[in-house]
N, CA, C, O and CB atoms as a CASP TS submission, in Angstrom:
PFRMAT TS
TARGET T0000
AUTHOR 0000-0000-0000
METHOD Language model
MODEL 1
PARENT N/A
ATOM      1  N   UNK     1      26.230 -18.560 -11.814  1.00  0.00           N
ATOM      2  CA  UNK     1      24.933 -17.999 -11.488  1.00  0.00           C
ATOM      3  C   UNK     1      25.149 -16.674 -10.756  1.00  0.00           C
ATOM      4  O   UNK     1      26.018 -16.499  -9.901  1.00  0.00           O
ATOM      5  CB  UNK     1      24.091 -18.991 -10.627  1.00  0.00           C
ATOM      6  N   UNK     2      24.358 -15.849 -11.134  1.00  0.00           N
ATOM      7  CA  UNK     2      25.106 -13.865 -10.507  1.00  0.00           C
ATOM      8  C   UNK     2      24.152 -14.500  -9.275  1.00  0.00           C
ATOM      9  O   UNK     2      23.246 -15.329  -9.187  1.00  0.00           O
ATOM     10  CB  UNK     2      24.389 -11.509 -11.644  1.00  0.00           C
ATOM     11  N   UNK     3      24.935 -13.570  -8.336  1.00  0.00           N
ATOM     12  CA  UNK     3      23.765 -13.450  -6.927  1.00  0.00           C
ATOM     13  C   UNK     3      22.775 -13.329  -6.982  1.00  0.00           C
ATOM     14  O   UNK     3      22.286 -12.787  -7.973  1.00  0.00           O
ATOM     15  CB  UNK     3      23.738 -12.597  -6.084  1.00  0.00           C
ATOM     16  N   UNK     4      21.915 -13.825  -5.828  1.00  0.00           N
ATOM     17  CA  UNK     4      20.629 -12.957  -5.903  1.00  0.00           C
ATOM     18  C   UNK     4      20.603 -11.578  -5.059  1.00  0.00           C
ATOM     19  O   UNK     4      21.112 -11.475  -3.943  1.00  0.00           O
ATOM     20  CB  UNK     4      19.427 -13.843  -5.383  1.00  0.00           C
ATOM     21  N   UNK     5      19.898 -10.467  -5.784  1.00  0.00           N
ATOM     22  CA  UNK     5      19.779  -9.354  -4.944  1.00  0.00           C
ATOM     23  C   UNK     5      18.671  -9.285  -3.965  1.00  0.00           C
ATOM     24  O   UNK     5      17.739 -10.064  -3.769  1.00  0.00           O
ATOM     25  CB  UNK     5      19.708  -8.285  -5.709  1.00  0.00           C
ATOM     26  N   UNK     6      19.031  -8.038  -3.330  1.00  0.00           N
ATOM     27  CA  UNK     6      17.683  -7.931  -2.205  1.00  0.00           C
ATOM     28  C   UNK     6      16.758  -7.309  -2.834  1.00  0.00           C
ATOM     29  O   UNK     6      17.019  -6.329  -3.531  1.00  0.00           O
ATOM     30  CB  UNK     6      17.863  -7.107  -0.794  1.00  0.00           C
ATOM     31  N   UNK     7      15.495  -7.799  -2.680  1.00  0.00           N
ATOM     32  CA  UNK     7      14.168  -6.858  -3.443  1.00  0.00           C
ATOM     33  C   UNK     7      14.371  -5.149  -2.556  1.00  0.00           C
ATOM     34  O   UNK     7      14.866  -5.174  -1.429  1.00  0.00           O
ATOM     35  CB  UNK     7      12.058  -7.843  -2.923  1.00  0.00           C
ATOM     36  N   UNK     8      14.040  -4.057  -3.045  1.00  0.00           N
ATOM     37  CA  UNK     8      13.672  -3.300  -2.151  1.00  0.00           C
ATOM     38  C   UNK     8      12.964  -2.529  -1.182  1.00  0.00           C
ATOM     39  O   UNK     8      12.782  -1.337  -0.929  1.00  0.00           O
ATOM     40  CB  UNK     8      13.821  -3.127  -2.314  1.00  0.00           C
ATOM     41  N   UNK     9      12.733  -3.300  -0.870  1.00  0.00           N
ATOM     42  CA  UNK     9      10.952  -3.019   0.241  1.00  0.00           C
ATOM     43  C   UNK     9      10.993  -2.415   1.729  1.00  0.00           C
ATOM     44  O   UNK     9      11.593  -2.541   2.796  1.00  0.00           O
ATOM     45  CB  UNK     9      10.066  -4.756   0.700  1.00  0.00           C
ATOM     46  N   UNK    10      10.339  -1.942   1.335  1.00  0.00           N
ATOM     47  CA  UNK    10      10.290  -0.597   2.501  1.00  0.00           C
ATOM     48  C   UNK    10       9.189  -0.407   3.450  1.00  0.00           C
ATOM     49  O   UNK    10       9.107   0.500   4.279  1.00  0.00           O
ATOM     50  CB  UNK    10      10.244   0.787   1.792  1.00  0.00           C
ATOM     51  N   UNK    11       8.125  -1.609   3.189  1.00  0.00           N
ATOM     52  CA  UNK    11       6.935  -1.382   3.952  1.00  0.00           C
ATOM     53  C   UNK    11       6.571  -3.041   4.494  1.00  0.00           C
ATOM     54  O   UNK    11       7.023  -4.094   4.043  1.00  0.00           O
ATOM     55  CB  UNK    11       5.647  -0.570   2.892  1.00  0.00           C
ATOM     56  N   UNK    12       5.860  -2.885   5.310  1.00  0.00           N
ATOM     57  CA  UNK    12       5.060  -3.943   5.758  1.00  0.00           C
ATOM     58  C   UNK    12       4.046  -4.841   4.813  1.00  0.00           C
ATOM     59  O   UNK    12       3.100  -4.297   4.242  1.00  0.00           O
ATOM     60  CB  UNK    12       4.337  -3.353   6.730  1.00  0.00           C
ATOM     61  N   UNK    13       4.306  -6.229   4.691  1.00  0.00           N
ATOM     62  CA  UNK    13       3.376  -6.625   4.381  1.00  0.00           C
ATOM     63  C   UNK    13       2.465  -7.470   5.313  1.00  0.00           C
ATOM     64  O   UNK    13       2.953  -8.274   6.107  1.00  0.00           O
ATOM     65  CB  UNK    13       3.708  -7.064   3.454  1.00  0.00           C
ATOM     66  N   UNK    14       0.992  -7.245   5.185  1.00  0.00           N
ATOM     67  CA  UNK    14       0.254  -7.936   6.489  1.00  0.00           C
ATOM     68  C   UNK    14      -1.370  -8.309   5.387  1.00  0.00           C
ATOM     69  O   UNK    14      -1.646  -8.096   4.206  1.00  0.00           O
ATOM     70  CB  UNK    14      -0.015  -6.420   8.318  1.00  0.00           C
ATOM     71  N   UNK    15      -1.987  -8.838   6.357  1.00  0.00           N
ATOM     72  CA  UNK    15      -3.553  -9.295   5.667  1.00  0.00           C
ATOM     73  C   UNK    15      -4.657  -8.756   6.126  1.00  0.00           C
ATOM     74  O   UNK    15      -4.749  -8.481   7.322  1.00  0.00           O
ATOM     75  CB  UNK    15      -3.939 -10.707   5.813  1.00  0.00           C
ATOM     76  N   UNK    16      -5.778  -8.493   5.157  1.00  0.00           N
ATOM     77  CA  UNK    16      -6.735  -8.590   5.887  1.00  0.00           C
ATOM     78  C   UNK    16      -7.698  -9.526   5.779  1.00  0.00           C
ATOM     79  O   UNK    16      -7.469 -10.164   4.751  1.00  0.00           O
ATOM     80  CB  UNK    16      -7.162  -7.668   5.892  1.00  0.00           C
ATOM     81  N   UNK    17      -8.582  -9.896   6.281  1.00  0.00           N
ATOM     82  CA  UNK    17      -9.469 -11.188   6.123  1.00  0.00           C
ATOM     83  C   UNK    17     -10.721 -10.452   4.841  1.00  0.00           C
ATOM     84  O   UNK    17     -11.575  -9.570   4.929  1.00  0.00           O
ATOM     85  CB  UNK    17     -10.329 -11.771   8.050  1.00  0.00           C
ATOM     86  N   UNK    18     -10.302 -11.274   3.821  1.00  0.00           N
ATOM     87  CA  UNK    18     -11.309 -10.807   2.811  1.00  0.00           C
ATOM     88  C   UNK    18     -12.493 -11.669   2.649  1.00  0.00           C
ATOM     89  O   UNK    18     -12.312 -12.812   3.068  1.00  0.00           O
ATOM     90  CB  UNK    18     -10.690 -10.677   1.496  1.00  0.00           C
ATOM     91  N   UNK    19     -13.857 -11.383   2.068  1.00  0.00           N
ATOM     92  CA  UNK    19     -14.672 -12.232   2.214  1.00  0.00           C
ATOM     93  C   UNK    19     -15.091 -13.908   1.972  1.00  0.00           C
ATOM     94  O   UNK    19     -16.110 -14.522   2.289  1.00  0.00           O
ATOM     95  CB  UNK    19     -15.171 -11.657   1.838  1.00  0.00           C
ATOM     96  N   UNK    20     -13.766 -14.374   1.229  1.00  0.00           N
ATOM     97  CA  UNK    20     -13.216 -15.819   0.960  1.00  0.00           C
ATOM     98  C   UNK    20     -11.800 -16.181   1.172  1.00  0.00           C
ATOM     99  O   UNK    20     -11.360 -17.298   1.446  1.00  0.00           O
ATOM    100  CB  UNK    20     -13.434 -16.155  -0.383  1.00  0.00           C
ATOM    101  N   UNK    21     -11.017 -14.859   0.975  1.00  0.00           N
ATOM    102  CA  UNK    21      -9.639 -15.534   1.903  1.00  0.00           C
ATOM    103  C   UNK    21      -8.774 -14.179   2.162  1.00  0.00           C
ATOM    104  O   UNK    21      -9.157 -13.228   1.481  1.00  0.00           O
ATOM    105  CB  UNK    21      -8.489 -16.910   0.862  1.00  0.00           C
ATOM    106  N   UNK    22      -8.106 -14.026   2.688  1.00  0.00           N
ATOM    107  CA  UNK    22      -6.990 -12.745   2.983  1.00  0.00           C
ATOM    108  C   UNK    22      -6.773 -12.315   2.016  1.00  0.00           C
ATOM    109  O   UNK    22      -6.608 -12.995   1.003  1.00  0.00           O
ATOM    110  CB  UNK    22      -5.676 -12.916   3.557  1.00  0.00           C
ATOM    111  N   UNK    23      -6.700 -10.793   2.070  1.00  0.00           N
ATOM    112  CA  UNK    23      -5.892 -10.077   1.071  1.00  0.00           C
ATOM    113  C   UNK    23      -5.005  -9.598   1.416  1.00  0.00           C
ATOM    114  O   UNK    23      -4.723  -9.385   2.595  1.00  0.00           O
ATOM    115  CB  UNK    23      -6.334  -9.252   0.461  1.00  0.00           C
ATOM    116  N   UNK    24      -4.194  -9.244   0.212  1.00  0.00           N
ATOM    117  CA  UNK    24      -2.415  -9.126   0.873  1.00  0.00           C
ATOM    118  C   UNK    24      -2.698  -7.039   0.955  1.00  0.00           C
ATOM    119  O   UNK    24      -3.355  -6.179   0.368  1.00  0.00           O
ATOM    120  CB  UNK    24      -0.455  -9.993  -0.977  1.00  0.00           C
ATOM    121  N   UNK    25      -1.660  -7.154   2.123  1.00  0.00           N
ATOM    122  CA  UNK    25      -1.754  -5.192   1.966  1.00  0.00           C
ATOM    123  C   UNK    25      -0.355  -4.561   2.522  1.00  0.00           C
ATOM    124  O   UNK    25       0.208  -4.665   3.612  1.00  0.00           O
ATOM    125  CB  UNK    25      -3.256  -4.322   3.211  1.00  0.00           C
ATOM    126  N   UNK    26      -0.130  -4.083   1.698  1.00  0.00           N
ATOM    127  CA  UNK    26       1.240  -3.297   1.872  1.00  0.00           C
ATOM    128  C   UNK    26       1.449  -2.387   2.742  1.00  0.00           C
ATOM    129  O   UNK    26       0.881  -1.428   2.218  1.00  0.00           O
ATOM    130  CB  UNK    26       1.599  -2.669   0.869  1.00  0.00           C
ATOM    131  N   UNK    27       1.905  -1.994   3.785  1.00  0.00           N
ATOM    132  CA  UNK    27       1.948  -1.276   4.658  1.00  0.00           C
ATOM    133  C   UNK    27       3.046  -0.233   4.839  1.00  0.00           C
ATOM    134  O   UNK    27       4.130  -0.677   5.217  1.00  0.00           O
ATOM    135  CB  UNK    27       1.835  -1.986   5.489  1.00  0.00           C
ATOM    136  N   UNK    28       2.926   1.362   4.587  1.00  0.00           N
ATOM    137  CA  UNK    28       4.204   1.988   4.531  1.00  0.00           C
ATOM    138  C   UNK    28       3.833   2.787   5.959  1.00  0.00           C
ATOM    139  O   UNK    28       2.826   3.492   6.031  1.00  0.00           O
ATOM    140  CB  UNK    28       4.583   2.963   2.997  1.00  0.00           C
ATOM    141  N   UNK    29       4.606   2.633   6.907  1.00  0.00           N
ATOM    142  CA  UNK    29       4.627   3.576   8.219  1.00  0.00           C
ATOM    143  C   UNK    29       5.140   4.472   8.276  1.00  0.00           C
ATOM    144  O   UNK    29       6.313   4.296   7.946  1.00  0.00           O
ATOM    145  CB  UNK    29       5.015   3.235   9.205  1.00  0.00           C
ATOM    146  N   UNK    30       4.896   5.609   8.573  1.00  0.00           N
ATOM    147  CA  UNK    30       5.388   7.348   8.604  1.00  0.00           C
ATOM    148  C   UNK    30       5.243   7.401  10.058  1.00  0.00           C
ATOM    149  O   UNK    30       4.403   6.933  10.826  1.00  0.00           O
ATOM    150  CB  UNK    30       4.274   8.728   7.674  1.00  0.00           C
ATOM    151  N   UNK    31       6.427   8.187  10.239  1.00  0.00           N
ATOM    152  CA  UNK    31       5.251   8.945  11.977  1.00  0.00           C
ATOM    153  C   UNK    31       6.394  10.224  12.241  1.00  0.00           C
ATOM    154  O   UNK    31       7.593  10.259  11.961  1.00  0.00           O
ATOM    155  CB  UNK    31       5.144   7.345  14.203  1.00  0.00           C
ATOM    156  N   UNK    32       5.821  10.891  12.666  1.00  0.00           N
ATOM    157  CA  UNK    32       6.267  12.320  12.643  1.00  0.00           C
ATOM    158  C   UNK    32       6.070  13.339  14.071  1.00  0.00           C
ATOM    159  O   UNK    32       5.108  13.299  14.839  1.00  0.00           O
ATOM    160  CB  UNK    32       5.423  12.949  11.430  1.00  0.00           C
ATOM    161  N   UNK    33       7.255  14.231  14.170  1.00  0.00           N
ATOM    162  CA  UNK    33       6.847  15.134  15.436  1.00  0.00           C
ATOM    163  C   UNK    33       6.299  16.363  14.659  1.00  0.00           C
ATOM    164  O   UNK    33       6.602  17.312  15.383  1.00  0.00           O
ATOM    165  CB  UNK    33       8.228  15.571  16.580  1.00  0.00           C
ATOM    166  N   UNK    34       5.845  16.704  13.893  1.00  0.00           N
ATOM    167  CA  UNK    34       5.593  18.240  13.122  1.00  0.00           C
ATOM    168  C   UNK    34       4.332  18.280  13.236  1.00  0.00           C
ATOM    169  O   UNK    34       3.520  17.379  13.029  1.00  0.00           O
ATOM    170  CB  UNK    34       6.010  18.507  11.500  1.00  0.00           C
ATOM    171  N   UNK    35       4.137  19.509  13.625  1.00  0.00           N
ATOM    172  CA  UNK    35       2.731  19.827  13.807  1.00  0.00           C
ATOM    173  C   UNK    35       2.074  21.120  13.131  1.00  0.00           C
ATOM    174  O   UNK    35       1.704  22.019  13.887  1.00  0.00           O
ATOM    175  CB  UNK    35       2.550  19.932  15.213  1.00  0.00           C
ATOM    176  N   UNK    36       1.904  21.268  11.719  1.00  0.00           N
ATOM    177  CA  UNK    36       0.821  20.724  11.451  1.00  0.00           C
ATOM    178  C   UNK    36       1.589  18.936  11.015  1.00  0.00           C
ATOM    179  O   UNK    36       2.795  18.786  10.819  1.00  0.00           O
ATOM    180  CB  UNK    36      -0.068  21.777  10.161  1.00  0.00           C
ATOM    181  N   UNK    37       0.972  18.244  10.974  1.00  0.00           N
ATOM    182  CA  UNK    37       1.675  16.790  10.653  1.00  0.00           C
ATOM    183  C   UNK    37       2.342  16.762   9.020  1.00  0.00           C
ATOM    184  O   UNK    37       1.638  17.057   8.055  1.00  0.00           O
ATOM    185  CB  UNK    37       0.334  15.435  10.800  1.00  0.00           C
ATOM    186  N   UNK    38       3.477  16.451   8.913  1.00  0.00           N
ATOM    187  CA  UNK    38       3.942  16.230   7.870  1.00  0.00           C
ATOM    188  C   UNK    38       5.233  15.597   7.471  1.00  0.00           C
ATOM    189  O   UNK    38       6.202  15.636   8.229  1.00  0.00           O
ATOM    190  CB  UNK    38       3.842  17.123   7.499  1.00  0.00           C
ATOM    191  N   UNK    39       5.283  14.919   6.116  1.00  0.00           N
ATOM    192  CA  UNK    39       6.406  13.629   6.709  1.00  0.00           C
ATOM    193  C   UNK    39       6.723  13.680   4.955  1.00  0.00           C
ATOM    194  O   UNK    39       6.139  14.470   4.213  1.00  0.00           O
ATOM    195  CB  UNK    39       5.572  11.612   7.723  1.00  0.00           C
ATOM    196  N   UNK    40       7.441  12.984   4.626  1.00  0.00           N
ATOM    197  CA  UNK    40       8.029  12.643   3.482  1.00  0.00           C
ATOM    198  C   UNK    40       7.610  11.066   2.367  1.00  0.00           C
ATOM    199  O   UNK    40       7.715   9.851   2.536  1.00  0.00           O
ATOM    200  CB  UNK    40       9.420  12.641   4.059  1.00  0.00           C
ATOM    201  N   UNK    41       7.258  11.705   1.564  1.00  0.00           N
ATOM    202  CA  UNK    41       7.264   9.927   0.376  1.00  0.00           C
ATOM    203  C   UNK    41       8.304  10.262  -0.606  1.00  0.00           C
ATOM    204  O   UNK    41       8.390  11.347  -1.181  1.00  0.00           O
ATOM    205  CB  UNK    41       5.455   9.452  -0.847  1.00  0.00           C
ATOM    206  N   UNK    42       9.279   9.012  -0.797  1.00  0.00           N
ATOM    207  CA  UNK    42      10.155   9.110  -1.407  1.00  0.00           C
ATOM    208  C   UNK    42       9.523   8.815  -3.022  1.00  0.00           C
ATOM    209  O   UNK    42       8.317   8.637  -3.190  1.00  0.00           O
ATOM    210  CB  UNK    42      11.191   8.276  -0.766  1.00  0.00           C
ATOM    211  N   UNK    43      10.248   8.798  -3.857  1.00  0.00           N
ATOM    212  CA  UNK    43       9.636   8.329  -5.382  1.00  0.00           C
ATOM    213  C   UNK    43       9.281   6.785  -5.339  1.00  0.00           C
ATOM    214  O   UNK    43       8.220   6.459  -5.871  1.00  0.00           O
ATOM    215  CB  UNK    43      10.863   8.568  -6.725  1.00  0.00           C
ATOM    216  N   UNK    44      10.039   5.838  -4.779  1.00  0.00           N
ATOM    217  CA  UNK    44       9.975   4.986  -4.917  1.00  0.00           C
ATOM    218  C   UNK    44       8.311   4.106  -3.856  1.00  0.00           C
ATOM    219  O   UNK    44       7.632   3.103  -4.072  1.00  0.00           O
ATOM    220  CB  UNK    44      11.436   4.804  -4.774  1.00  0.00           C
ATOM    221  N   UNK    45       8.300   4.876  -3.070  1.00  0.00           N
ATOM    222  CA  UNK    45       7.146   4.771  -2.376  1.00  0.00           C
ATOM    223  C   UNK    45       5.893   5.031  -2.913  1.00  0.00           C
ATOM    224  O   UNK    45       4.893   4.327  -2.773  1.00  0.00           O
ATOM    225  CB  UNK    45       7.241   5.438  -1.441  1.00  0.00           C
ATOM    226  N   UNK    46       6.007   6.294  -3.668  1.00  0.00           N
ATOM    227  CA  UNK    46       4.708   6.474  -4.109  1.00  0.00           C
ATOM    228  C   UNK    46       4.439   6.024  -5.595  1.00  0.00           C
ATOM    229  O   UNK    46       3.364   6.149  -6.181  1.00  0.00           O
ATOM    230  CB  UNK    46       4.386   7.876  -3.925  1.00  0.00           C
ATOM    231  N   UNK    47       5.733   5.414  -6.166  1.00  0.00           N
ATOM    232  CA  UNK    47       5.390   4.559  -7.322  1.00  0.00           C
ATOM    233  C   UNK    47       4.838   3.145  -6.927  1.00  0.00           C
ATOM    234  O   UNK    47       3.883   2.550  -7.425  1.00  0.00           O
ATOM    235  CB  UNK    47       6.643   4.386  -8.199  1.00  0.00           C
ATOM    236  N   UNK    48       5.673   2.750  -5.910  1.00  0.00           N
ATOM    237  CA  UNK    48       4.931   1.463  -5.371  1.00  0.00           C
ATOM    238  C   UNK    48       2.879   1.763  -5.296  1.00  0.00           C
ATOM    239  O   UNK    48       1.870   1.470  -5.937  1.00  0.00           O
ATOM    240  CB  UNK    48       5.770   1.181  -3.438  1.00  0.00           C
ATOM    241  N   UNK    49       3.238   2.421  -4.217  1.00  0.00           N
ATOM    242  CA  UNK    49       1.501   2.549  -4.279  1.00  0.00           C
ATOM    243  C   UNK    49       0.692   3.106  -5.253  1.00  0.00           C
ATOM    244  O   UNK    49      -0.523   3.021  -5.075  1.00  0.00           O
ATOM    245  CB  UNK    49       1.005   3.277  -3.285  1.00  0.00           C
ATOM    246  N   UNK    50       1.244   3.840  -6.571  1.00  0.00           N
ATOM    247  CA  UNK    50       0.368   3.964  -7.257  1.00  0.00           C
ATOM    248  C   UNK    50       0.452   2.729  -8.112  1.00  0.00           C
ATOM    249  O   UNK    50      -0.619   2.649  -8.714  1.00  0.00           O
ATOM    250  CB  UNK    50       0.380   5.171  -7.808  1.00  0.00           C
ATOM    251  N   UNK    51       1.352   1.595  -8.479  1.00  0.00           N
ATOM    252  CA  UNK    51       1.143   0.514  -8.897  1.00  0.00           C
ATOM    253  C   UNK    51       0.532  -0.258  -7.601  1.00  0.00           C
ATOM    254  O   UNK    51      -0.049  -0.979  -8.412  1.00  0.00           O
ATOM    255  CB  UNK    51       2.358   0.011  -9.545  1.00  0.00           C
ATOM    256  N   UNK    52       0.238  -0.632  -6.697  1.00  0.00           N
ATOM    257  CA  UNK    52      -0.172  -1.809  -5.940  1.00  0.00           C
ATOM    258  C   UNK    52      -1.594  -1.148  -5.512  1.00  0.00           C
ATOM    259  O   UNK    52      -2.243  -1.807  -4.699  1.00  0.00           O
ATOM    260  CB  UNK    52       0.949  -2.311  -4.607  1.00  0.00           C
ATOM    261  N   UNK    53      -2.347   0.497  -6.120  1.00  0.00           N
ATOM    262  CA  UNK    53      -3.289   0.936  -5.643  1.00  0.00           C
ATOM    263  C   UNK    53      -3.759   0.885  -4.053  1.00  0.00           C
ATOM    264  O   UNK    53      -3.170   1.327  -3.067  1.00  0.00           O
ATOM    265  CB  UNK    53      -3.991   0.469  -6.380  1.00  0.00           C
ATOM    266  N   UNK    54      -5.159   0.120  -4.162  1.00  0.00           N
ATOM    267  CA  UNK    54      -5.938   0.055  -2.385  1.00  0.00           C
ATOM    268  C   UNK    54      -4.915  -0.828  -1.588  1.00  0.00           C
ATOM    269  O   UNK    54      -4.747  -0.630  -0.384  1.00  0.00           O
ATOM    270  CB  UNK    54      -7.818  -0.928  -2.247  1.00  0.00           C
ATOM    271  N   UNK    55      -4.256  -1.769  -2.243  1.00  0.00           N
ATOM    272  CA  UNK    55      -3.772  -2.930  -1.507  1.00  0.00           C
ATOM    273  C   UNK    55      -2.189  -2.248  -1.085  1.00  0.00           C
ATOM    274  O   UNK    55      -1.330  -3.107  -0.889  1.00  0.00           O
ATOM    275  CB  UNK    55      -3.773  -4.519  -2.581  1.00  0.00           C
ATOM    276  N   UNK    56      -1.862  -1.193  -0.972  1.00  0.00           N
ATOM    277  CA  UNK    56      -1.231  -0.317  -0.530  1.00  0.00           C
ATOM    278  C   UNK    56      -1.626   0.575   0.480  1.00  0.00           C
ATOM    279  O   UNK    56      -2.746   0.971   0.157  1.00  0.00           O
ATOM    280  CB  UNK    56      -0.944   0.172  -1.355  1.00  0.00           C
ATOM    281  N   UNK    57      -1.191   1.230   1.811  1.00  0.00           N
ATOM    282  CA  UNK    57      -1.833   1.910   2.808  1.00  0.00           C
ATOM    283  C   UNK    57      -0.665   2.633   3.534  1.00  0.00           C
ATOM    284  O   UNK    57       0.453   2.174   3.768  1.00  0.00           O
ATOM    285  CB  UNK    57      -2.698   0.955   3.714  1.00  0.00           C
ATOM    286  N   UNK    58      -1.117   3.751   3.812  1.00  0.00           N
ATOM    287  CA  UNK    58       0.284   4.665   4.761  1.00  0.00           C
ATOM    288  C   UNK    58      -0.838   4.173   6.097  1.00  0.00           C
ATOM    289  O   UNK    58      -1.969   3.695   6.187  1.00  0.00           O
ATOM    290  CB  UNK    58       0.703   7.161   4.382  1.00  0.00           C
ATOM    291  N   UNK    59       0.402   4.682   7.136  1.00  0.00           N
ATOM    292  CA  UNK    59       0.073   4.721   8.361  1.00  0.00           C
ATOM    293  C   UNK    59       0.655   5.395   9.052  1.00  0.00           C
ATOM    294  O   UNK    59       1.850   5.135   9.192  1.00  0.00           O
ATOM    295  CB  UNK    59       0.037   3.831   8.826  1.00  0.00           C
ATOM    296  N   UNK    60       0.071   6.554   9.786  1.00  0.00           N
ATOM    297  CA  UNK    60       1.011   8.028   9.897  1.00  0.00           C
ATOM    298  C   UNK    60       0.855   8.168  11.220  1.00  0.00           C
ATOM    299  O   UNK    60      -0.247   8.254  11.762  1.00  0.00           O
ATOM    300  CB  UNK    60       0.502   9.525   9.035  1.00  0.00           C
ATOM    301  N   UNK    61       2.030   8.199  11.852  1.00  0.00           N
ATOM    302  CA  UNK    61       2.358   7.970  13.389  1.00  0.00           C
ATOM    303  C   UNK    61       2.469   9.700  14.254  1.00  0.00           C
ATOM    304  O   UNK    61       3.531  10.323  14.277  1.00  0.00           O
ATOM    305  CB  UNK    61       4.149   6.971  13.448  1.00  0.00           C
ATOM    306  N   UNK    62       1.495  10.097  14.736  1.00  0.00           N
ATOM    307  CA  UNK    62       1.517  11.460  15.036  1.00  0.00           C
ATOM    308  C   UNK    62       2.306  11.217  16.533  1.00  0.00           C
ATOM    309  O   UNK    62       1.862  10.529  17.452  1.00  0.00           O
ATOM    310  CB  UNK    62      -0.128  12.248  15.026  1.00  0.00           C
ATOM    311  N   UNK    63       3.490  11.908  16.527  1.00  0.00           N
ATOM    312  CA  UNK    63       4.926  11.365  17.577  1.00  0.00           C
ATOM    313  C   UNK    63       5.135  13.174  18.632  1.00  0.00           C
ATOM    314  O   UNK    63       5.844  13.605  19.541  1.00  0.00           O
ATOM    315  CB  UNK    63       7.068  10.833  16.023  1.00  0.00           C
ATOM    316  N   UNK    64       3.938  13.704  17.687  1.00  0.00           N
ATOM    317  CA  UNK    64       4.250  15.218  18.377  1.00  0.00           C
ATOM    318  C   UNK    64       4.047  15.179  20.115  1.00  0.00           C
ATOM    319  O   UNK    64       4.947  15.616  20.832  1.00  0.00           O
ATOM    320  CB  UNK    64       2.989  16.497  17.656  1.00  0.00           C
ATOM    321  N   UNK    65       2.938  14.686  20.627  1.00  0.00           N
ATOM    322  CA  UNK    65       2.766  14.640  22.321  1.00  0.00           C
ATOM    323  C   UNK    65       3.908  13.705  23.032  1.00  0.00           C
ATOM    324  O   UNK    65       4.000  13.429  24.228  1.00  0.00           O
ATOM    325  CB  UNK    65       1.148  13.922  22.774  1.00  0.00           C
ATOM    326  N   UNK    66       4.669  13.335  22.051  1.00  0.00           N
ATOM    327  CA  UNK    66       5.566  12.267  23.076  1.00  0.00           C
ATOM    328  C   UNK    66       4.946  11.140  23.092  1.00  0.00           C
ATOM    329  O   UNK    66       3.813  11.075  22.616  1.00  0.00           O
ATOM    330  CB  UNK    66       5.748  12.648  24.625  1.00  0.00           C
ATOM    331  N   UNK    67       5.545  10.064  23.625  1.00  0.00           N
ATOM    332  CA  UNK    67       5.186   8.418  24.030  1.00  0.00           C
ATOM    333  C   UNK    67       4.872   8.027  25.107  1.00  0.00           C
ATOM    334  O   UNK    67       4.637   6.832  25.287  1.00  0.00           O
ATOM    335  CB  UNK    67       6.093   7.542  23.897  1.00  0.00           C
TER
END
């Protein structure tokens, strides 16, 4: 039996409460010090989300003022 490989996933998966049960949503986190804000999607990222559409979501971490 060949190994199993690792899927390659790069984002969060989390829920939201949909009007009869959770929906699943993919979560890719960015966060960046550049101001004007700007950050990078690799190919594989933005093929994901254009196959997984709405149920796909960036979340863009503006890191410019410090923590």
């Amino acid at each position: 039996m060949p190994p199993r490989s690792k899927p390659n996933f790069s984002y969060i998966l989390s829920y939201d409460a949909g009007e009869e049960e959770p929906v699943a949503r993919l979560i890719e986190v960015k966060s960046t010090i550049a101001s004007p804000l700007r950050f990078f999607v690799t190919r594989n990222e933005w093929d994901t989300c254009q196959n997984m559409g709405v149920a796909y979501r960036f979340h863009v971490w503006d890191l410019s003022g410090g923590l």
